[in-house]
Legacy VTK file of the C-alpha trace (Angstrom):
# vtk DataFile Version 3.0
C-alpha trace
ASCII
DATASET POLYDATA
POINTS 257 float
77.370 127.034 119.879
77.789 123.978 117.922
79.954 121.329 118.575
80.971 117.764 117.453
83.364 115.394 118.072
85.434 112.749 116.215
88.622 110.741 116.567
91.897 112.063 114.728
95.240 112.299 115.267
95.469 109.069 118.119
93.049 110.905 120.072
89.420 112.203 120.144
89.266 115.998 119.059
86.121 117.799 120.418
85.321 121.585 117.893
82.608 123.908 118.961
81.886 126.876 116.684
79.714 129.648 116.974
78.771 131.550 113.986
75.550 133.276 112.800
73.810 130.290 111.683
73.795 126.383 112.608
74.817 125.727 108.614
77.820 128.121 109.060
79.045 126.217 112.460
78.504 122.694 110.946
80.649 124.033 107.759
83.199 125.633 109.659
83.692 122.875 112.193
83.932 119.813 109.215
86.519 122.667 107.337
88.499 122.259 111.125
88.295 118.633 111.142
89.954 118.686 107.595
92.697 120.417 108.356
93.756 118.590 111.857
93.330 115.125 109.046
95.815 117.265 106.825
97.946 117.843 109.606
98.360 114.257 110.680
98.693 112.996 107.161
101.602 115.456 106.609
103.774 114.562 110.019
102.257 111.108 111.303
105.329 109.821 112.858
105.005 106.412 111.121
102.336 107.398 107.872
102.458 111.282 107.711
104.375 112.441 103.690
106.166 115.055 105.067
107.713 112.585 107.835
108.336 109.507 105.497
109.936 112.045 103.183
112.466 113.200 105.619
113.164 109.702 106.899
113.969 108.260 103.700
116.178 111.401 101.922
119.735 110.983 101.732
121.802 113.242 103.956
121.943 116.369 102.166
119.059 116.032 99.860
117.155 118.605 99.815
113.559 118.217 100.782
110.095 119.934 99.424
107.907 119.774 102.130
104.072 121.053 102.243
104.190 124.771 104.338
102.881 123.839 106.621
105.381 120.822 107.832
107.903 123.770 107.321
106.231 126.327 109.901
106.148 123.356 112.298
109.686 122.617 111.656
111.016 126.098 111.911
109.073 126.701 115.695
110.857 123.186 116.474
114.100 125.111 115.591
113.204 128.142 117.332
112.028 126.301 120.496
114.965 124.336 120.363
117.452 127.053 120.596
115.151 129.614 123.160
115.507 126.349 124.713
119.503 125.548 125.053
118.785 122.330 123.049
116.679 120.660 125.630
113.557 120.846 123.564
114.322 118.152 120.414
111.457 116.552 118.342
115.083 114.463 116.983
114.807 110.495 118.886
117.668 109.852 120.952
119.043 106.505 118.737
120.515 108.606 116.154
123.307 111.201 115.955
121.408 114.133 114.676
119.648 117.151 116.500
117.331 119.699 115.540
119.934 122.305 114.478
121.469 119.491 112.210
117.841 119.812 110.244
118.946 122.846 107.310
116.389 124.809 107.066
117.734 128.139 104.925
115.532 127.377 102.101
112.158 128.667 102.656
109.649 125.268 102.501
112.778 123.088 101.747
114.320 121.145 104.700
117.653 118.860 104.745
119.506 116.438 107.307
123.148 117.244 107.694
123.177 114.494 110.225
121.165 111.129 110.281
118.108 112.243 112.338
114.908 110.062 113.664
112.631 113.058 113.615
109.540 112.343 115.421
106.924 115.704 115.468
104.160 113.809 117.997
105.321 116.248 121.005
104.594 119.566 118.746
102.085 118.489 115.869
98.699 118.334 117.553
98.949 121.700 119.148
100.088 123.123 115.075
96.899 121.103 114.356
94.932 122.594 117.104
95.521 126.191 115.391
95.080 125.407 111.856
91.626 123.998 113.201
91.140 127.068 114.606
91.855 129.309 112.061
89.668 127.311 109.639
86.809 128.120 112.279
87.721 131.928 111.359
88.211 131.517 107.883
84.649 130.148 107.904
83.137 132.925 109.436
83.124 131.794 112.942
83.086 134.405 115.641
83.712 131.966 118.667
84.989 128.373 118.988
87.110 126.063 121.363
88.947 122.834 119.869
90.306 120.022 121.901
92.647 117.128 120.878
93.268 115.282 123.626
93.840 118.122 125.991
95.712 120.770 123.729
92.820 123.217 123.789
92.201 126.787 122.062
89.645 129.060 122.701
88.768 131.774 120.226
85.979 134.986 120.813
85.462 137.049 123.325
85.012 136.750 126.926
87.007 133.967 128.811
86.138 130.212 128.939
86.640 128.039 131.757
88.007 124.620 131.000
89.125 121.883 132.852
92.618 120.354 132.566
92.751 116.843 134.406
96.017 115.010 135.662
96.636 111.843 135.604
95.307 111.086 139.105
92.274 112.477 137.646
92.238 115.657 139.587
90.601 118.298 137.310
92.066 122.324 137.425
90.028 124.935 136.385
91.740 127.022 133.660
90.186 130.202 132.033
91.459 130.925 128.477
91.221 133.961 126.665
92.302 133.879 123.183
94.445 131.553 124.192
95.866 127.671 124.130
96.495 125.422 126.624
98.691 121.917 126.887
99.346 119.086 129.263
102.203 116.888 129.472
101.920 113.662 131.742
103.783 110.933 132.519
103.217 108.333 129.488
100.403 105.502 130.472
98.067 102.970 129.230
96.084 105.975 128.150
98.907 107.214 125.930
98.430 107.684 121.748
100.147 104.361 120.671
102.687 106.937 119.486
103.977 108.094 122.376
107.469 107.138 122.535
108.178 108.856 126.012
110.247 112.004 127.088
113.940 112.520 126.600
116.372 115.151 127.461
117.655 116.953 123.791
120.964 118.153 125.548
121.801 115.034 127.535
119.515 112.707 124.989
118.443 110.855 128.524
115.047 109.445 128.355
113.159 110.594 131.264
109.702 109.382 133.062
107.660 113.190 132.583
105.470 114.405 135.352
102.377 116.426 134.929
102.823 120.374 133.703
100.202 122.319 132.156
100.954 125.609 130.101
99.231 128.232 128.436
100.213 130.232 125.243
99.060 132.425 122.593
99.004 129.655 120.201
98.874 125.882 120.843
102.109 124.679 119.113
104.026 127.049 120.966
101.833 125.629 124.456
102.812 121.981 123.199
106.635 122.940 122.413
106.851 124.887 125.717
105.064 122.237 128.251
107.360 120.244 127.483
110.095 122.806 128.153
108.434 123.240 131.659
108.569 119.431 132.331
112.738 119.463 131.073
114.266 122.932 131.561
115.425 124.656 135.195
113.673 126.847 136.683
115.433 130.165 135.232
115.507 128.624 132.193
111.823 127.799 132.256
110.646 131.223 133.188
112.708 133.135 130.659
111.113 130.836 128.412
107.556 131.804 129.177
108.330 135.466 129.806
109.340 135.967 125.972
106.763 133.309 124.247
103.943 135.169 126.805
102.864 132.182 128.358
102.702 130.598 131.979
102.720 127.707 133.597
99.101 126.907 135.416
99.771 124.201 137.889
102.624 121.833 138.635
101.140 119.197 141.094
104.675 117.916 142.601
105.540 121.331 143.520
102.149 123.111 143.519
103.536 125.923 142.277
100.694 128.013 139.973
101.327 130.472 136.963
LINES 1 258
257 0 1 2 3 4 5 6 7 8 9 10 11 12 13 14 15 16 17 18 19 20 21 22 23 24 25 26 27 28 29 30 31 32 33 34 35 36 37 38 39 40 41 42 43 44 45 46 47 48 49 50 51 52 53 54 55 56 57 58 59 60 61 62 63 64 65 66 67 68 69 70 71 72 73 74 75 76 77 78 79 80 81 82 83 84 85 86 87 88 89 90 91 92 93 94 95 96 97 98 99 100 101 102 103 104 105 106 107 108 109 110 111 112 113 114 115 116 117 118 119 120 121 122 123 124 125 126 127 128 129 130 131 132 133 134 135 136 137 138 139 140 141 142 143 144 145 146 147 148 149 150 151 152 153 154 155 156 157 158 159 160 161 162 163 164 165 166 167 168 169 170 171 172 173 174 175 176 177 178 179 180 181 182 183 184 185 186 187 188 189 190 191 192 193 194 195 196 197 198 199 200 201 202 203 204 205 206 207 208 209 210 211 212 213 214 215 216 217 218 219 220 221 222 223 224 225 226 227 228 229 230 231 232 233 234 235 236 237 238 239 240 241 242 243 244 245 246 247 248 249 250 251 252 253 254 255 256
């Protein structure tokens, strides 16, 4: 198993790939780092294309946007309604929510409503699995890639891995095919992009506590953490029964997935 590990995205991302030779890994893993760079210059909150495009269009305008700024897009809409409208990648300061982003034409997108979209809560687990699926596409039979705690392990057997809180206590998560995510209160640690944690239904900003979820995919762990953080408890668990995930830990409640 190869692995390196390089800053992207407002974080450091660690890739390990195992494939049948050492050239193979080292290809595969700089193919991963590519696309997570692809990812953040498409949806950068400030730089990304796809984000400054969105920003700037008239209301109404329809939008080309690369695919995959759409897929992320369209599991922000799904999330958002599984979710009664309390998960929102839409900022609080202007009118617009997630369901006032059109989205009927495949790859197109268009505000009804004057939005502040802001992807950073969602992005860097949709990075996470186009990183991983690179690894494949390269040949890879195992991996694991980590941006700043969204992780995704790939091959078989389980891996343990070690989720930390900010108190620095460290939980022991094994992952199967499977992604994990961590919300935590924002700190001095925090990407310089982190704008916080706000309420999509009552558009109250809140402080976040520490919840850790795993999924079959990593943007659907990052979308749904932060659904375990916001959403009541029915809510939360009919959430994670249909998307097959669970929460692993919540520290204030110790309650364990």
């Amino acid at each position: 198993m190869i692995q390196r590990v390089r800053p992207a995205i407002g974080t450091f991302v660690a890739i390990e790939a195992g494939a049948r030779t050492e050239g193979s890994a080292l290809a595969a893993i700089n193919a991963a780092f590519a696309a997570i760079e692809r990812v953040g210059s498409l949806l950068h909150p400030r730089t990304g294309r796809d984000s400054r495009l969105l920003a700037g269009a008239r209301i109404g305008e329809i939008v080309r946007l690369d695919p995959w700024s759409y897929d992320v897009l369209s599991v922000c809409r799904e999330l958002h309604a599984a979710s009664g409208g309390v998960f929102d990648p839409c900022l609080p300061e202007s009118p617009g929510r997630m369901d006032r982003i059109d989205l009927s034409a495949v790859g197109c997108a268009a505000k009804l409503d004057d939005v502040a979209l802001d992807l950073g809560g969602i992005a860097k687990g949709f990075a996470v699995d186009r990183a991983v699926a690179a690894l494949r596409e390269w040949g890879c039979e195992s991996g694991l890639v980590n941006a700043g705690g969204d992780v995704r392990v790939f091959g078989p057997g389980a891996k343990e891995i070690l989720l930390r809180s900010a108190s620095g206590e460290a939980y022991a998560v094994e992952l199967a095919d499977e992604a994990a995510a961590v919300s935590e209160p924002k700190s001095a640690r925090s990407p310089a992009e982190h704008v916080g944690y706000y309420d999509g239904l009552s558009r109250k900003r809140v402080a976040g506590r520490w919840v850790a979820v795993t999924a079959p995919l990593a943007v659907l762990a990052d979308g749904l953490v932060k659904c375990a953080m916001l959403c009541p408890p029915k809510a939360v668990d009919s959430l994670l029964a249909r998307y097959r995930a669970r929460v692993i830990v919540r520290p204030d409640s110790g309650r364990r997935g």
